[in-house]
C-alpha positions as a Markdown table, in Angstrom:
| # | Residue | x | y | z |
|---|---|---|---|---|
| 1 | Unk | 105.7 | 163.0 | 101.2 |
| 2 | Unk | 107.2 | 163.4 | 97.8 |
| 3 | Unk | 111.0 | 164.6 | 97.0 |
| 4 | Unk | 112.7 | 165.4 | 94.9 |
| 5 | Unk | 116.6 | 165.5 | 94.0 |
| 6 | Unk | 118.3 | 167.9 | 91.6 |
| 7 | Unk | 122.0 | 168.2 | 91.4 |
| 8 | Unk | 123.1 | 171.6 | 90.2 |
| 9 | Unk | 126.3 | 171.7 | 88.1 |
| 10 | Unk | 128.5 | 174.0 | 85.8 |
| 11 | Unk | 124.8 | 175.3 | 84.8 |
| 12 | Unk | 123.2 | 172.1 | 84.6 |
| 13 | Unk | 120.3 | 171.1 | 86.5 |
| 14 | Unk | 119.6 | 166.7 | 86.2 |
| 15 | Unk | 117.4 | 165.6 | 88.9 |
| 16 | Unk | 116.3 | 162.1 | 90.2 |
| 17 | Unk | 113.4 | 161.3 | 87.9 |
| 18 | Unk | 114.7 | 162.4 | 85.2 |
| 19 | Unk | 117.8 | 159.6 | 85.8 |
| 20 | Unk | 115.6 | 157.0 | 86.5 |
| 21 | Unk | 113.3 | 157.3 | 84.4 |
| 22 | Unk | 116.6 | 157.0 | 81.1 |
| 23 | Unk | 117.6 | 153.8 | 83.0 |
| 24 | Unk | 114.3 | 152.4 | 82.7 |
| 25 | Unk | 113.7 | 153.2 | 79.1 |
| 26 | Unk | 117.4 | 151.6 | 78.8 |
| 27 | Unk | 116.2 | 148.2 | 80.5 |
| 28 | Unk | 112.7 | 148.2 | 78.3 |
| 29 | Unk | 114.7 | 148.7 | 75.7 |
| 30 | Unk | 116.9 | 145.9 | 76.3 |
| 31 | Unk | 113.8 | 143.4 | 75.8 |
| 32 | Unk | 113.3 | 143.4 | 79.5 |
| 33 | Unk | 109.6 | 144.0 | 80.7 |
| 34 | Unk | 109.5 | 146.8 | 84.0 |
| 35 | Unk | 107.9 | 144.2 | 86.3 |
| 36 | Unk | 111.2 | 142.1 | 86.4 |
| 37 | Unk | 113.5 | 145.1 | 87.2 |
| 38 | Unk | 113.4 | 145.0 | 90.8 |
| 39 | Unk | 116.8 | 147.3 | 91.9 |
| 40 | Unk | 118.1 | 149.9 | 90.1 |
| 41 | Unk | 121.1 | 151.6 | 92.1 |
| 42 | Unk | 122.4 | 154.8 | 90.2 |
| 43 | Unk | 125.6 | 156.8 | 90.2 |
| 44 | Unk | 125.8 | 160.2 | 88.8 |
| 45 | Unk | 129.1 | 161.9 | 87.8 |
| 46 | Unk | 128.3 | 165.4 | 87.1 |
| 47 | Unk | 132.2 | 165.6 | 86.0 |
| 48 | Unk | 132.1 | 162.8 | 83.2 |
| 49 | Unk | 128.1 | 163.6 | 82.4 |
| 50 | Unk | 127.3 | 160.2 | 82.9 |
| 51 | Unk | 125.3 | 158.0 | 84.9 |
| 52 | Unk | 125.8 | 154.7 | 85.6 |
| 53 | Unk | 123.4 | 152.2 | 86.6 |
| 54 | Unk | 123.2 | 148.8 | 87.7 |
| 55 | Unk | 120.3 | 146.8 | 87.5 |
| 56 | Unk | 119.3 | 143.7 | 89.8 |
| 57 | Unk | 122.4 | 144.2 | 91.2 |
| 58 | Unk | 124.4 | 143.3 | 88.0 |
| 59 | Unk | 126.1 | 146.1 | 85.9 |
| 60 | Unk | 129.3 | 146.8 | 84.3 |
| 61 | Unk | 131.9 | 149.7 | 82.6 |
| 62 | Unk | 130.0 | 149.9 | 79.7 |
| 63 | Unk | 126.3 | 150.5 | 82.4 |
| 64 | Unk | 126.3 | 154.2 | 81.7 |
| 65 | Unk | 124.3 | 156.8 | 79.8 |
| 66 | Unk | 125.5 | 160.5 | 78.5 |
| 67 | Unk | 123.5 | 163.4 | 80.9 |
């Protein structure tokens, strides 16, 4: 079965691949290789148009990208 998640706000559509697939190019492009990224837990805030992630289990504040 495939799914898929779209949040609709204030005329935006974002939808689940589309968030995890940024985060992703965010950890490549922190040197990190995609076989060593083993969680990614993400939090969208339609109100702030941000999504935060956190990676292994480790993230911070500053763990966010613009929507």
């Amino acid at each position: 079965m495939k799914s898929v998640l779209t949040v609709q706000f204030q005329g935006h559509d974002v939808d689940d691949a589309h968030l995890l697939d940024t985060a992703k190019e965010i950890w490549k492009s922190d040197g990190n290789k995609v076989k060593d990224l083993k969680t990614v837990d993400l939090y969208y805030k339609p109100e702030e148009g941000r999504c935060y992630y956190v990676f292994n289990g480790e993230g911070s504040d500053d763990s966010f990208f613009e929507i």
